[in-house]
N, C-alpha and C positions, 0 to 999 in steps of 0.2 A: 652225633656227627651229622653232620649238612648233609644235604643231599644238593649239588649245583642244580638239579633239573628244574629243582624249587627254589627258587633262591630265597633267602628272605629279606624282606623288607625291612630297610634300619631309618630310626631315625638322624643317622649322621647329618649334621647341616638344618636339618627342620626343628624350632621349636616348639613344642605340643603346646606351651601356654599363648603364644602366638596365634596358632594355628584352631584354638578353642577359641580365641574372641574372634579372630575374622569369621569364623561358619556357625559363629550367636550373634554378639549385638555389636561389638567393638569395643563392648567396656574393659577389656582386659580381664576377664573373669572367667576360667576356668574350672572344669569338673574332674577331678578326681576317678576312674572307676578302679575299684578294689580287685588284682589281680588281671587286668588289663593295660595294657603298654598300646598308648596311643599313636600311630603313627603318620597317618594324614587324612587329609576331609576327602570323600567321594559323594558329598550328597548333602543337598538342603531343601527346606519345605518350610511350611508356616510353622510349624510346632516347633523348628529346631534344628537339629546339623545330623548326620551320620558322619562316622568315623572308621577309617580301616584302622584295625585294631588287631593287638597279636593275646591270646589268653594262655597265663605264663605258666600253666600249670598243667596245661595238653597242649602246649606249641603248634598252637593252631589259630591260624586267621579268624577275625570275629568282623562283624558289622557293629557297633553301637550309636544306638541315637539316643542323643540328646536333647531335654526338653531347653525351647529358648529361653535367654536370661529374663526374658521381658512376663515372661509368663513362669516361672520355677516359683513363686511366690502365690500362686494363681491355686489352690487348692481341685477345681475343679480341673482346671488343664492337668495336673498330677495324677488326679483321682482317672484320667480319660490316659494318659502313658500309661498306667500300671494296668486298667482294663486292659488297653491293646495286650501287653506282657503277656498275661493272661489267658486272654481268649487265642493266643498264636502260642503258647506252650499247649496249650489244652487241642490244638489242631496239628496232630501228625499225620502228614501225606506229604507224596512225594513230589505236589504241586505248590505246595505251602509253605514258605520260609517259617523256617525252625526256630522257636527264640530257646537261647541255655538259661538268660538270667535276668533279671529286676534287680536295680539297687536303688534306693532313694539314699540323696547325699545332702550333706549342707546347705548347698545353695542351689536344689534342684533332683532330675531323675534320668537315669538311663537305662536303655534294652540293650542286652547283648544277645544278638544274632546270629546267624549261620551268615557268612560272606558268600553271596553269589557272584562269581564273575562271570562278568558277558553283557553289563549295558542291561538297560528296562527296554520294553517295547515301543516306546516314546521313539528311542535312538533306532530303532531299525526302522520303524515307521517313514523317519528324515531319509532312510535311503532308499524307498520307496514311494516317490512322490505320487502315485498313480497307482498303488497298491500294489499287495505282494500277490505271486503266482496264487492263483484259488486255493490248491493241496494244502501250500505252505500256512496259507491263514485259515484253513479250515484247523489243518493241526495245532496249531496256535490256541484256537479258541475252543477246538476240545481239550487241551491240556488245563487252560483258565478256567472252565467249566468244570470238570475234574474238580479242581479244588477249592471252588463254590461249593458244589454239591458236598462237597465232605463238612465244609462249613454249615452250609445251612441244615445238614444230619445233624448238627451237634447243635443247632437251634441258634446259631447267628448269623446275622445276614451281614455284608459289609459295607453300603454306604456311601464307597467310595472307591467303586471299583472304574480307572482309565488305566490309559498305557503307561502313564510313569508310575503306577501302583505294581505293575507286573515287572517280575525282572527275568531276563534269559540267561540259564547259566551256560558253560563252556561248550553243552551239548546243542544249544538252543533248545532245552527244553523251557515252557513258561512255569515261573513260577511268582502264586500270587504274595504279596505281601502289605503292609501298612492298613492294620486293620483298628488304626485311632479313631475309628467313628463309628464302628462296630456294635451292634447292640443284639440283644436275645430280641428271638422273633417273637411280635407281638407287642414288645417293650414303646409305649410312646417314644418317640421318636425326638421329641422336644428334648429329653433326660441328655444329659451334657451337651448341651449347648448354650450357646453364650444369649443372655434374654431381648429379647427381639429380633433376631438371626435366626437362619437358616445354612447348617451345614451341608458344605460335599462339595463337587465342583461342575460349576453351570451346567457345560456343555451336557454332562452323562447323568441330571440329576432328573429323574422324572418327575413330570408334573406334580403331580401326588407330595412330592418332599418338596417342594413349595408349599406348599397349601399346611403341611406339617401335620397331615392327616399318620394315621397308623401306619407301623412299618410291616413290608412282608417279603419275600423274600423276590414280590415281582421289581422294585425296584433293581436289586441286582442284574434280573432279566433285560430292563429296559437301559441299565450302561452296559450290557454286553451286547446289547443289539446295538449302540451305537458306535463302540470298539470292534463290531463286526462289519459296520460300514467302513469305519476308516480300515480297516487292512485290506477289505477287498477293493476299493476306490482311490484309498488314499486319501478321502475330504471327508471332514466334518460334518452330519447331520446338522442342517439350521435352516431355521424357515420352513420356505418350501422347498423340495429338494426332489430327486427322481427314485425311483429305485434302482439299486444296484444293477439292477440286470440290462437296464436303461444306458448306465455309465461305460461299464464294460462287457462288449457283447460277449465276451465269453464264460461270462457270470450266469450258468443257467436259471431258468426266470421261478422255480421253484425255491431257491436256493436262496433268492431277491426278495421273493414273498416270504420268506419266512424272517429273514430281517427287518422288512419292513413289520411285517406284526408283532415284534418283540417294539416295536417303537411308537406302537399306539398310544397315544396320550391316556386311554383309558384304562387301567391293569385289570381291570374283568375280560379284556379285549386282548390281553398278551395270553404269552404263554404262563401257562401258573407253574413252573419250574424250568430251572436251567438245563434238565436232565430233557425235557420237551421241547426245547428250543434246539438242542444238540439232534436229535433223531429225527425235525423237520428239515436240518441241512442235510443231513444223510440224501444227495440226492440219487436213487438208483439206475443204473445204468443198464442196458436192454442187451437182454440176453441173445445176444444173434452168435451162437457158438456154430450152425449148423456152416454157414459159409466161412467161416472161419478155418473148420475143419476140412472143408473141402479144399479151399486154398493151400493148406499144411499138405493135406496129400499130394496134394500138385507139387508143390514145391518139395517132398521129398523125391518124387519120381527124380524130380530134375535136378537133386545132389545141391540144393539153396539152402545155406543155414536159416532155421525158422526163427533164433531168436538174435534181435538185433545188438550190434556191438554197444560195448559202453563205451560212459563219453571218454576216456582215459583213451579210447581203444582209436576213436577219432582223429588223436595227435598224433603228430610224428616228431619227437624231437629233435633236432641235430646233433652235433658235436659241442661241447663244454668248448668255449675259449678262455682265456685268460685276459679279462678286462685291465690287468694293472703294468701290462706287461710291456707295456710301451707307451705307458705314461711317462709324461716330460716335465719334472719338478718346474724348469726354468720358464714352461709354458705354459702349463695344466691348470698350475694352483691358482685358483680365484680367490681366495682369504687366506689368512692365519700360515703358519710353518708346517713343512710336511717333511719327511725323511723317507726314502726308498733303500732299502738294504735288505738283499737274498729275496727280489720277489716280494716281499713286505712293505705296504707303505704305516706310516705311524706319523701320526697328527700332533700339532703341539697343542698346548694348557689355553689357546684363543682361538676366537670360532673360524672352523677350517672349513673351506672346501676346496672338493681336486675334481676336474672332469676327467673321465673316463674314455666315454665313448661319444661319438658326436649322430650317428645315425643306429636305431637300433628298425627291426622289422614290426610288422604290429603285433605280434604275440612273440613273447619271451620270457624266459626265466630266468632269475639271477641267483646264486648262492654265495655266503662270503663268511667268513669263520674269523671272529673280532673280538678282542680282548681290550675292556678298557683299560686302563693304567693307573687315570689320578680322574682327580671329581667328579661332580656329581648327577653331571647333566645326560645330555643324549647324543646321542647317534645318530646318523642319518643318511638312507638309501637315494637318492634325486634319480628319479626313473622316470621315462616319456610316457605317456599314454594318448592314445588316440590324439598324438600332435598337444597332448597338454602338458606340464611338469606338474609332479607332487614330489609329497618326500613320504619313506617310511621311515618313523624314527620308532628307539628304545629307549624308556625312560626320559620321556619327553617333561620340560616344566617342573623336573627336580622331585616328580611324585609318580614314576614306576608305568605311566601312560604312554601306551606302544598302541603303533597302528599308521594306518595315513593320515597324512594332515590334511586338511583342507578340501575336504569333500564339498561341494556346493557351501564353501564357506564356514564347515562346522570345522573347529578344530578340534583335539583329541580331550581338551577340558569340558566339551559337549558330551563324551561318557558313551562315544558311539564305539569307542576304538575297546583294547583289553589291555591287561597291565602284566608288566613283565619287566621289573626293576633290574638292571644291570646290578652287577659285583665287580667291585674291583678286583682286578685278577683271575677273574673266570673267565675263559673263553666262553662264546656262544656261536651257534650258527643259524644266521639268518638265509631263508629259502622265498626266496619271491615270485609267484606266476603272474606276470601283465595279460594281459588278455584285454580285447576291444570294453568287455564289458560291464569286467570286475577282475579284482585286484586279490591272489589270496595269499596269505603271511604266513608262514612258518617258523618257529622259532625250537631250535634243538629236538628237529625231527619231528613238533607237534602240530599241527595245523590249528591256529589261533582264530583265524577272523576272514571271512570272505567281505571284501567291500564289493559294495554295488557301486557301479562307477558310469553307467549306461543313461548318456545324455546331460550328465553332472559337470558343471563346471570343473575343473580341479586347478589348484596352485599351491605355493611354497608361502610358509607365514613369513613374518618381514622379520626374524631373527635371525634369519641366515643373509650374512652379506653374501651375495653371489657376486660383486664388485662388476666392473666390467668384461664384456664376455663375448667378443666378438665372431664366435663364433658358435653355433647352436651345441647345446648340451641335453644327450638323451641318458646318458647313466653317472652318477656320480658319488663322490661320498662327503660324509660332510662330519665333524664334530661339534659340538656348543660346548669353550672352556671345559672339554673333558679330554684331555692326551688317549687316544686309544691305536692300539695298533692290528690293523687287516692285515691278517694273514695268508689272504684268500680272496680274491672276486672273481668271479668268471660269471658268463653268463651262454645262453643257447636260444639259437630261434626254434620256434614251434611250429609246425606247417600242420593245417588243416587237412585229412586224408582225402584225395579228390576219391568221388562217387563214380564209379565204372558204371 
């Protein structure tokens, strides 16, 4: 029996043979895997496509990639998928994508995966143009170093370590993965690779893997020193460049220096492990407890709670209204057929939208309890922020993509957003917090996805007719060719607690 909290993902409407030549080559050529039900593409690279995938015999989500058609013929591109298999079955930690299985088929080869959901590092990166909070990327990059270090214990190095190689799953924990370049430490470096080439990818390849000198595991060192510039800056090492501590003055300058030394072009000049690049960020913090404690005394005399409120504790929220409740079929709807009956609006089977509200406050939340009916498309919240519109949709693109659209231009096929496939006939309830400066999504009680929204363009993609609209629209709803009926919208302003 189902469980609606999970819904599962069908392939109604998508054809897998389709859907295997557009994420290969276009020949119309298709892979087979043996006790896997293919159901759509989350991912492509030079070697090939990734597949969300269901494994029918523990009814559970999988990841499978696929070697490209262009190369399934290619013995040594085979020989380099089945490595990866391999050396990521052979590494269990809780940083490291899991593989369950190797199949070599016909006319080619596939891994099957542990499915992480939550987007690679690449995708949170784009929503930190200027790099993320210090803490956030120090955790980051001890969690990726973690599961180095567990790799190169077991004497492999990887090669090809950037942000679209690491993925975050639902927790934001990192975790690494695609270890198709992977070799035993000490192993020439030259061994799978194609003859006069050099693999891996520019930006994070250290000098050294130019040169196609021996491998060790300082490389690894020197792409995670540069995967530690961009999260704490934002920018890519090249050229000449500053140290971090230079970019962002809150970047203490020990903390600068040791990224910069992981990025010495020399490897006798880095750190000789990832485990020694981690413990020169550790930067320590100065023990000044004595006034500290004397402050606490003070402040108990004086009846001052000593530990400070959370941020929960900051809002204040108002009263719940009822967004739908005086909506005017004859005036509201900007596209498609809507119907209003008991409180209920219900959209018809062509792309709809109704306004709501026309002014909302700059912080608010919205909740609304929605049940599709017929097809196979999405949903969609149209909410103001900081004087911009977005939309939140579910089951966005006919492939289970939920989240905001149009962040500084990425839409949800960019893999920044999470996925959360509607059912026909299941209700859900979407929870939304606006906020000046990020955007958080809830869906059936669980918190999905914090967008960063602070100083980001934002807008609506052009599938939604908004037709003409004479007057401003800050909350709305909207369906794409899917009939669904709201049961439910309201929303409430949020007031910031003033400081006595």
């Amino acid at each position: 029996m189902s469980d609606s909290r999970f819904p599962r993902r069908r392939l109604s409407g998508l054809q897998p043979e389709a859907l295997m030549a557009q994420g290969l080559t276009g020949e119309g050529r298709s892979i087979e895997v043996v006790g896997i039900e293919i159901e759509t593409p989350i991912g492509r690279g030079g070697m090939g496509a990734v597949y969300l995938g269901r494994q029918v015999s523990l009814d559970r989500e999988v990841a499978v990639k696929v070697l490209a058609s262009e190369l399934a013929e290619d013995p040594q591109f085979l020989e380099r998928l089945e490595r990866e298999a391999r050396v990521m079955a052979r590494l269990r930690h809780p940083n490291i994508v899991a593989v369950h299985d190797f199949q070599r088929t016909d006319d080619g080869a596939a891994i099957v995966m542990e499915f992480v959901e939550g987007g690679s590092l690449r995708e949170k990166l784009r929503q930190h143009p200027n790099g993320l909070p210090v803490a956030e990327a120090l955790r980051i990059l001890r969690e990726i170093a973690a599961g180095l270090e567990a790799a190169h214990a077991s004497g492999v190095i990887h090669r090809d370590m950037k942000p679209e190689n690491v993925l975050l799953d639902a927790a934001g924990t990192a975790r690494v993965t695609d270890f198709g370049l992977a070799l035993p430490l000490h192993e020439a470096s030259t061994r799978l690779t194609l003859s006069g080439t050099v693999v891996g990818t520019v930006d994070y390849m250290a000098p050294e893997q130019f040169r196609g000198a021996e491998a060790d595991a300082r490389l690894d060192v020197f792409a995670l020193g540069v995967m530690a510039y961009e999260l704490l800056t934002g920018r890519t090492p090249r050229g000449s460049f500053d140290a971090p501590h230079r970019v962002r003055k809150e970047i203490p300058e020990p903390l600068g220096a040791a990224v910069m030394r992981a990025l010495r072009p020399e490897p006798a000049e880095r750190f000789a492990t990832v485990a020694e690049f981690m413990r020169a960020l550790e930067v320590p913090r100065p023990r000044r407890w004595w006034p500290w404690l004397m402050g606490a005394l003070v402040l108990l005399g004086s009846g001052v709670a000593l530990w400070p409120e959370s941020p929960a504790a900051a809002e204040v929220p108002g009263e719940w209204r009822d967004a739908a409740a005086g909506t005017r079929i004859w005036e509201d709807v900007l596209s498609g057929d809507w119907r209003s009956e008991n409180g209920m609006l219900t959209s018809g089977p062509n792309i709809c939208v109704v306004k709501l509200e026309d002014e909302l406050p700059e912080s608010y939340d919205v909740r609304l309890r929605l049940t599709r009916l017929t097809g196979q498309y999405s949903m969609a919240l149209f909410f103001r922020s900081s004087g911009r519109m977005a939309s939140v949709e579910l089951d966005a693109w006919k492939e289970g993509l939920a989240g905001v659209q149009l962040i500084n231009g990425q839409d949800l096929r960019s893999g920044y957003g999470f996925r959360f496939p509607l059912v026909n006939g299941e209700p859900h309830e979407l929870f939304v917090e606006v906020r000046p400066d990020e955007v958080r999504v809830s869906v059936d009680g669980v918190l999905k996805k914090t967008f960063v929204t602070r100083g980001l363009p934002m807008s609506i993609t052009p599938v939604w007719e908004l037709g003409p609209n004479p007057r401003p629209m800050a909350l709305g709803l909207g369906s794409y060719m899917s009939s669904t009926r709201f049961e439910q919208v309201e929303w409430r302003p949020v007031e910031a607690r003033q400081k006595e």
